[in-house]
Each structure stands twice: as C-alpha cells, then as structure tokens.
Backbone as ProteinMPNN parsed JSONL, in Angstrom:
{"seq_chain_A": "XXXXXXXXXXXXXXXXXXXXXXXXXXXXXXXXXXXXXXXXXXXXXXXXXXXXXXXXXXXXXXXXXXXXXXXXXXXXXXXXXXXXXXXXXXXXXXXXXXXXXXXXXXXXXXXXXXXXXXXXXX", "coords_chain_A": {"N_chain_A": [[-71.598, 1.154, -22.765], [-70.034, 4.028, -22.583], [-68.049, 5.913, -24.379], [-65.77, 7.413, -23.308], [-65.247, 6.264, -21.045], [-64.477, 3.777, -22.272], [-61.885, 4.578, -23.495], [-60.82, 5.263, -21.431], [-60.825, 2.433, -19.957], [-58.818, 1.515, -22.412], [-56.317, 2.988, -21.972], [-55.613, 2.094, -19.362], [-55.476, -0.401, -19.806], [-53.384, -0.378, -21.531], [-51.083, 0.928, -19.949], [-50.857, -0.994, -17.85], [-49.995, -3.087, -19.58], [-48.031, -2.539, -20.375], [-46.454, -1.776, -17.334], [-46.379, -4.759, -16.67], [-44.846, -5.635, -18.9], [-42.057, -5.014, -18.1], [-41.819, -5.62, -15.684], [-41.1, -8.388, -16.35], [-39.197, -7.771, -17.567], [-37.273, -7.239, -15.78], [-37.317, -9.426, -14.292], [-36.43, -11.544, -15.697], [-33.401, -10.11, -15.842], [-32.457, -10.663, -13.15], [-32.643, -13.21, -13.224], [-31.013, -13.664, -14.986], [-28.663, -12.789, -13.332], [-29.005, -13.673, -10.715], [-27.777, -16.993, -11.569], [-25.332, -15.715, -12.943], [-24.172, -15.013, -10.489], [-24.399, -18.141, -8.846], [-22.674, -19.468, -9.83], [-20.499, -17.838, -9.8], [-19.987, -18.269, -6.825], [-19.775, -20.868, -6.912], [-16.961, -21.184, -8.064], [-15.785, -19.789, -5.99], [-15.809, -21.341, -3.646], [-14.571, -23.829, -4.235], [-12.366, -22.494, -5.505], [-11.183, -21.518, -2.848], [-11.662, -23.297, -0.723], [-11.83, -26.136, -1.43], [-14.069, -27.338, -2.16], [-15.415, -29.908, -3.311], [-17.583, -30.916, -5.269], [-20.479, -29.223, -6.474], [-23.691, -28.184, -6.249], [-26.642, -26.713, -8.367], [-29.616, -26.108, -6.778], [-32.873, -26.398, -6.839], [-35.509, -23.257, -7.785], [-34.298, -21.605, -9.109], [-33.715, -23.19, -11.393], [-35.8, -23.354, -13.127], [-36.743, -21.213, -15.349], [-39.461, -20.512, -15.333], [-40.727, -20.568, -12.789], [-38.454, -18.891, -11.75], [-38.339, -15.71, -9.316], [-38.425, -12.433, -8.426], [-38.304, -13.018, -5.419], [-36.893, -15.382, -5.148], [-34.11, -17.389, -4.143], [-30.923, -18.521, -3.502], [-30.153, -21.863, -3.877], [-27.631, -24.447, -2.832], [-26.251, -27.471, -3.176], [-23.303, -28.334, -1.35], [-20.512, -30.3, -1.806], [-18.136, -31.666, 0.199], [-17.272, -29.855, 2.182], [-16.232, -27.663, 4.424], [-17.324, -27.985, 7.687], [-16.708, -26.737, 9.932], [-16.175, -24.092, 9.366], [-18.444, -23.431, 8.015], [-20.677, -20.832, 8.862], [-18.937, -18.681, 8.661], [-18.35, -18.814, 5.982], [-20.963, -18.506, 5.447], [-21.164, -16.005, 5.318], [-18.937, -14.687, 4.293], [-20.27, -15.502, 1.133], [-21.901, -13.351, 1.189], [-20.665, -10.96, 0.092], [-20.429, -11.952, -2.465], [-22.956, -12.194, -3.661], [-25.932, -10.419, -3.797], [-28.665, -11.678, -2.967], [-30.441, -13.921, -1.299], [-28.749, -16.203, 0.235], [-28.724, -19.788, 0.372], [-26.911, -22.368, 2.031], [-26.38, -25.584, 1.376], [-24.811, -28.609, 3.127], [-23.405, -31.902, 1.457], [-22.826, -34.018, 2.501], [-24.55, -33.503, 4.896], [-26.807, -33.59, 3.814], [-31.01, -33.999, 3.738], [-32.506, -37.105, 2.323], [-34.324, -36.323, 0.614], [-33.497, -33.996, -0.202], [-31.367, -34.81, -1.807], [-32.356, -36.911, -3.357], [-33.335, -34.624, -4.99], [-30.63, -33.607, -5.595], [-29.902, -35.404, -7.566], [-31.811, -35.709, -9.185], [-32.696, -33.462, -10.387], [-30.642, -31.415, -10.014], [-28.108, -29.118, -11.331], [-24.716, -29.717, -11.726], [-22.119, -27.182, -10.917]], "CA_chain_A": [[-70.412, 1.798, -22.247], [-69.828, 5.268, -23.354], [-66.692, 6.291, -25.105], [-65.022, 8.226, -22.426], [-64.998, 4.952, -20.412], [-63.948, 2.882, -22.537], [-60.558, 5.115, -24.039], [-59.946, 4.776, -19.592], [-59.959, 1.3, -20.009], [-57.741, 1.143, -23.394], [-55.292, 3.95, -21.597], [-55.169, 1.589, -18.413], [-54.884, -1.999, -20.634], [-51.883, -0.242, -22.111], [-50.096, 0.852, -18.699], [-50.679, -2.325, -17.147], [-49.341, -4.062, -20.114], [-46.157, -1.667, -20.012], [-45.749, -2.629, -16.207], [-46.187, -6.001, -16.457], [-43.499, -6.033, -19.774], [-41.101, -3.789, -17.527], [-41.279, -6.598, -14.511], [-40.795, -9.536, -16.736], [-37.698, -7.576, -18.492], [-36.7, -7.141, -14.713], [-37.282, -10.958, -13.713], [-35.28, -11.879, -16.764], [-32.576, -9.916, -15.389], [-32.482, -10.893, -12.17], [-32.428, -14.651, -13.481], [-29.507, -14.024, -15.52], [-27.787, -12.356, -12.338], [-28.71, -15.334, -9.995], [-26.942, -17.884, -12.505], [-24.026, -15.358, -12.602], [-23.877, -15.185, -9.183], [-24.626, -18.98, -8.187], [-21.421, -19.776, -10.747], [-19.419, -17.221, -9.02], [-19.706, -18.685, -5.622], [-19.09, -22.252, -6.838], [-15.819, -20.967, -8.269], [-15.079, -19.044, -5.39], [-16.065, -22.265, -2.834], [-14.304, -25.038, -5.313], [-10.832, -22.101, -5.257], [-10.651, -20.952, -1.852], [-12.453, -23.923, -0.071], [-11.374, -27.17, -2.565], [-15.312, -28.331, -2.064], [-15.411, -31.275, -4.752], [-19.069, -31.101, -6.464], [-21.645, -28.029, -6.183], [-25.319, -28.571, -6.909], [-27.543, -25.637, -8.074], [-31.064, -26.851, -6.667], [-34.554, -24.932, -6.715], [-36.481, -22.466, -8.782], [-33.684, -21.099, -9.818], [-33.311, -23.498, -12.483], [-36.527, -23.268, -13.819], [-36.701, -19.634, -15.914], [-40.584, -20.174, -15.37], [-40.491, -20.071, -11.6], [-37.849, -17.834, -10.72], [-39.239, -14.941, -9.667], [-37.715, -11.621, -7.559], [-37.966, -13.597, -4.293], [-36.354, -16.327, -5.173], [-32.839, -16.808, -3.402], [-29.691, -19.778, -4.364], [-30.006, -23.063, -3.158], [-26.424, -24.991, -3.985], [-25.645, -28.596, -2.496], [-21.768, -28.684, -1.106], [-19.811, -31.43, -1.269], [-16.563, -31.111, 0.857], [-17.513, -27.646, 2.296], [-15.639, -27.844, 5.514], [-18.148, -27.844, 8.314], [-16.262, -25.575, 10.979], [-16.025, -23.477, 8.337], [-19.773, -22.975, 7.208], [-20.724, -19.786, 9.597], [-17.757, -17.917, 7.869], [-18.641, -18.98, 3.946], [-22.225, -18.092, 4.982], [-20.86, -14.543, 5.778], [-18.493, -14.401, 2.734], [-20.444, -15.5, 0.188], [-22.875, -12.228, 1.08], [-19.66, -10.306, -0.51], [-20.606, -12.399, -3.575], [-24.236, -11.938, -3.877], [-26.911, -9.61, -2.751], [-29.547, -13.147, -2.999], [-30.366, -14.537, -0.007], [-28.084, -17.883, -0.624], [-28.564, -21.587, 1.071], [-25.861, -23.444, 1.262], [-26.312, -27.281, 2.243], [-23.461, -29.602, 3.216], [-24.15, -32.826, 0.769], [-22.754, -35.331, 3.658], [-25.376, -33.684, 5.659], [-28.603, -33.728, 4.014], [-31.585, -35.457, 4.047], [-32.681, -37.865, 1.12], [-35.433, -35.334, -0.434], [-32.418, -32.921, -0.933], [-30.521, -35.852, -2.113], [-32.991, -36.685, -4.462], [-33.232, -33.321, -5.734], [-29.887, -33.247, -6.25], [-29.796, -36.667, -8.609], [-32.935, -35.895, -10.539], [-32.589, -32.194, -11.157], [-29.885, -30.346, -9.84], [-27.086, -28.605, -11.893], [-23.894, -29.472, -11.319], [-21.955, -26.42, -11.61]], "C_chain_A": [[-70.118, 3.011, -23.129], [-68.338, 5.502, -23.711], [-65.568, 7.046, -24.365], [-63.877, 7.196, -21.06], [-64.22, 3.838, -20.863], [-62.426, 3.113, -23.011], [-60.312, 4.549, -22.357], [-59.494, 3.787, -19.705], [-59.042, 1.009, -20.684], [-56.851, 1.537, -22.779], [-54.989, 2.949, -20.423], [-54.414, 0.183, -18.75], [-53.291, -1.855, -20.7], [-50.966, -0.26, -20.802], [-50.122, -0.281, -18.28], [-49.911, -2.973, -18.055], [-48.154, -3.552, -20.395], [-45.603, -2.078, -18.858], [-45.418, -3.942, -16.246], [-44.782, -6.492, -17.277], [-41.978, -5.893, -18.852], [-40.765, -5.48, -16.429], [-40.766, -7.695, -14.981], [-39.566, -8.859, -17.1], [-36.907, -7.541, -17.083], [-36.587, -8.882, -13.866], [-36.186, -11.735, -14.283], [-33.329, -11.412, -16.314], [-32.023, -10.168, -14.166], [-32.092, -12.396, -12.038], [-31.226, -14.929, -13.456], [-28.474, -14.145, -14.013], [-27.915, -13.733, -11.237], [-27.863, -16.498, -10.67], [-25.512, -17.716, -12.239], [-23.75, -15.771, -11.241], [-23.718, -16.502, -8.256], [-23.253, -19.726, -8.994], [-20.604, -18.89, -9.96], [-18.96, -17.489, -7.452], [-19.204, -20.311, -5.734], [-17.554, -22.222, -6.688], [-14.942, -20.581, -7.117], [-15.044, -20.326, -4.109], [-14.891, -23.623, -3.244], [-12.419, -24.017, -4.966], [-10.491, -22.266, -3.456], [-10.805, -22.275, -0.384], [-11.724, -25.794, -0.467], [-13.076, -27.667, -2.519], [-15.087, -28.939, -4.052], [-16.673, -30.694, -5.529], [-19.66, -29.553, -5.607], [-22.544, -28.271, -6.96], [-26.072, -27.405, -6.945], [-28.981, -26.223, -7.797], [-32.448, -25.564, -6.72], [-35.223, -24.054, -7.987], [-35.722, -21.708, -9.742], [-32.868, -21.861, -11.38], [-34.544, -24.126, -13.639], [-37.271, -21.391, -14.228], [-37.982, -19.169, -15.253], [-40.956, -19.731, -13.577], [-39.577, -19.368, -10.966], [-38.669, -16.565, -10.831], [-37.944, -13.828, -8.116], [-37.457, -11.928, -5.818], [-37.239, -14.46, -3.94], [-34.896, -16.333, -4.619], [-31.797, -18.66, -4.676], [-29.817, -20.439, -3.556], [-28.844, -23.662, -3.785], [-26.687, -26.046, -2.181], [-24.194, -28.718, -2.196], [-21.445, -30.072, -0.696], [-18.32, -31.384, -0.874], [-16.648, -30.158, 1.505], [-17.167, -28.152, 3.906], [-16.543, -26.768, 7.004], [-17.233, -26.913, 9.452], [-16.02, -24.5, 10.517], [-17.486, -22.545, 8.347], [-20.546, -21.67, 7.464], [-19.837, -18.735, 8.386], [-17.657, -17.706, 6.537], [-19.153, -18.573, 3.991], [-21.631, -16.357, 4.438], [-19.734, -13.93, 4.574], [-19.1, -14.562, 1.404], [-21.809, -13.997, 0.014], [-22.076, -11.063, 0.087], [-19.642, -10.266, -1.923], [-21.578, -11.979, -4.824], [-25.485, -11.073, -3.114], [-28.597, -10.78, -2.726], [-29.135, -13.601, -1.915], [-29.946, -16.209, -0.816], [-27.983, -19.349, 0.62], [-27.715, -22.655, 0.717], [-26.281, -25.176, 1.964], [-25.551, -28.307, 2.303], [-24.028, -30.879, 2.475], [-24.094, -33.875, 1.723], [-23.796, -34.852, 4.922], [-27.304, -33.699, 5.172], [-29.407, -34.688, 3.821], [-32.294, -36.014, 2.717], [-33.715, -37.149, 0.055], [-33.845, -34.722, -1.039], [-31.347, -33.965, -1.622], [-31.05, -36.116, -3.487], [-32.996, -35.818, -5.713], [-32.181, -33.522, -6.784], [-29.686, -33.901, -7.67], [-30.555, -36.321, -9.708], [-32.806, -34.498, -11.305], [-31.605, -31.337, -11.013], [-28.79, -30.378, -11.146], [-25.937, -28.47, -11.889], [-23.081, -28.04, -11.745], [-19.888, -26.257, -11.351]], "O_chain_A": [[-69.982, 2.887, -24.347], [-67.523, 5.027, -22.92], [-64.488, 7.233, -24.926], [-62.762, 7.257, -20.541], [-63.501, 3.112, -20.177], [-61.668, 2.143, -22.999], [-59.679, 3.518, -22.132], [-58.279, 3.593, -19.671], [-58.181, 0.306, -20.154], [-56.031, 0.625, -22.672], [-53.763, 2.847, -20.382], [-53.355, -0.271, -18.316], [-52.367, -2.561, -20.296], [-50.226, -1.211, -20.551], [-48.992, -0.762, -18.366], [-48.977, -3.577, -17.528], [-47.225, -4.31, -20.674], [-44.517, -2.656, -18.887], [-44.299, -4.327, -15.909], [-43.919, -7.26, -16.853], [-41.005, -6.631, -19.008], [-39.766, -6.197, -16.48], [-39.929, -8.23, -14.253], [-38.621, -9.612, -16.863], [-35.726, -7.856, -17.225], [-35.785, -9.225, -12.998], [-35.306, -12.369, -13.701], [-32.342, -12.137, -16.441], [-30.847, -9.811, -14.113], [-31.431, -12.848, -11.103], [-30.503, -15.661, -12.782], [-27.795, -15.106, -13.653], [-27.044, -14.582, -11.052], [-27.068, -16.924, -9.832], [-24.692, -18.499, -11.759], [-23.141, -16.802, -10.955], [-23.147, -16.399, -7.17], [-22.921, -20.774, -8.44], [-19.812, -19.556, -9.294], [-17.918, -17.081, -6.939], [-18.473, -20.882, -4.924], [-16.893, -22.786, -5.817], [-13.74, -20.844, -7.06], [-13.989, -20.218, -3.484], [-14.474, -24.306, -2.309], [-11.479, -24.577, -4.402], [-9.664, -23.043, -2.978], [-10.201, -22.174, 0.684], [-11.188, -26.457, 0.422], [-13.148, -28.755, -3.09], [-14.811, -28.574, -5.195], [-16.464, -29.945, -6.483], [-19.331, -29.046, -4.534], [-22.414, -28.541, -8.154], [-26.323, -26.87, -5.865], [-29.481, -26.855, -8.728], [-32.653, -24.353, -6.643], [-35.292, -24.531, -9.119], [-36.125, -21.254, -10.812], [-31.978, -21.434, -12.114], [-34.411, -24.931, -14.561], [-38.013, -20.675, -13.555], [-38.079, -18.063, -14.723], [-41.41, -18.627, -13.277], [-39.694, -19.139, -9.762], [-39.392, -16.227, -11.769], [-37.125, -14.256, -7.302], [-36.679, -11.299, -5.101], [-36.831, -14.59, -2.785], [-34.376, -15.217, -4.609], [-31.943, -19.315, -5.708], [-29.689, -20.035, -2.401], [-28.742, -23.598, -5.01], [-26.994, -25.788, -1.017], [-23.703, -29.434, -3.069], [-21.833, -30.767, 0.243], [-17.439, -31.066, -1.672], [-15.733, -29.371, 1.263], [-17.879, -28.987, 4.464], [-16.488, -25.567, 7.27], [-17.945, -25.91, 9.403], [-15.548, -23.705, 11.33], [-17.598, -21.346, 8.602], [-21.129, -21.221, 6.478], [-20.347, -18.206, 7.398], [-17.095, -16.772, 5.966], [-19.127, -17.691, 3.133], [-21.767, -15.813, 3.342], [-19.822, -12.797, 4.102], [-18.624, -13.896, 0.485], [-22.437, -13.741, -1.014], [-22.763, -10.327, -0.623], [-19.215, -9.353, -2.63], [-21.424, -11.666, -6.005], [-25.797, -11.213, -1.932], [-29.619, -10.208, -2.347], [-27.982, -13.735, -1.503], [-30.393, -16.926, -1.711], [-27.143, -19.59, 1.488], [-27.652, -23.452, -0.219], [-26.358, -25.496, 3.15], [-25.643, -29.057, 1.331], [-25.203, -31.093, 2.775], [-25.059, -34.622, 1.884], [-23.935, -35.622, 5.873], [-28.384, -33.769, 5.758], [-29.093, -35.874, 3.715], [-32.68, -35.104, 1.983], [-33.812, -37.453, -1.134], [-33.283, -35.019, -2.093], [-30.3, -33.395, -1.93], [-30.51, -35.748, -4.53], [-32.784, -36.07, -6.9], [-32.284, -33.605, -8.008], [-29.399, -33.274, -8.689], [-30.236, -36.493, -10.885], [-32.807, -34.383, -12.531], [-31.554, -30.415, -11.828], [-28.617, -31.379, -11.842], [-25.554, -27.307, -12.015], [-23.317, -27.659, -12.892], [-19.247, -25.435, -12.006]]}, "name": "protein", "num_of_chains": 1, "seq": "XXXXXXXXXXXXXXXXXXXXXXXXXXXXXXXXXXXXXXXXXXXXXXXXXXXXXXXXXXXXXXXXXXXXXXXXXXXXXXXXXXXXXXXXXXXXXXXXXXXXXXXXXXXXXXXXXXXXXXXXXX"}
C-alpha cells in the first residue's frame, strides 16, 4: 500500500470516528430529552387527568438501546378511556417523540409483565 493511500485511509478513520462521536453525543441527548419528556407527561397525566400509577416501558430505559427512533412507551393506570383520543393529541404539545400510551386495565399480560419486571414507575 503506498503512502498516499494509506494517509486516505487515516484522513477517513478520523472523519468517521468524528461522525460516529457526534451521533453518540446526539443519542445521549436525545435520551436525556426522552426521560425529560416521559416525566413531563406523567406529571402532566397524574395533574390534569388524576391517573394513579404511570409505567415507563421499552428501550427507553435501557441507555444501550435507545436510539433516535425510539419513541415513549408509558403504562396508564386510571387514564380515563373516553378521554384517550384527546391525551393522545395533547400530549404531542408535550413531546416531539412519537408517544404510546397504554391503558393498564386494558392490556394484555406480556405488557403486564413488562410492567412488573422492568418498567419504571414514574
């Protein structure tokens, strides 16, 4: 490999390993902001709403799998089902994260699970 070739590759190693730093410092941030944001809708669900318990579930509570696609999964308990249309559509006000809310008296025993073994109350 001649010397001309190989500075290319050092000069490319480096950029790539500048992008890649750049996206992780951007994943990192993005984490934090989901957290914020999945705490700011409890509060705002728990004031405006009275829902009893909120469960954060999903990737978002493992640092290593969140990733810029990732959205908010939360378990509601109390979340007043004639209601739920209308939260969806307020809590967009909240967060720019695509957010899943799931009534706890309606789901089904995986998400149940979930909630017991790993979720977050918040």
């Amino acid at each position: 490999m001649d010397d001309d070739m190989h500075s290319e590759i050092k000069t490319y190693a480096k950029h790539w390993k500048r992008h890649l730093n750049a996206m992780e410092k951007t994943r990192q941030v993005l984490f934090k902001k989901a957290l914020d944001d999945a705490a700011k809708i409890a509060n705002y669900l728990r004031e405006r709403y009275g829902c009893e318990e909120i469960y954060l579930i999903g990737s978002i509570l493992e640092k290593e799998r969140f990733s810029e696609k990732s959205d908010i999964d939360l378990v509601v308990r109390g979340l007043p089902k004639e209601r739920y249309f209308h939260i969806l559509a307020e809590i967009r006000d909240i967060t720019d994260f695509s957010t899943d809310i799931i009534p706890y008296e309606d789901a089904n025993e995986l998400i149940i699970e979930t909630v017991k073994k790993e979720g977050k109350r918040l």
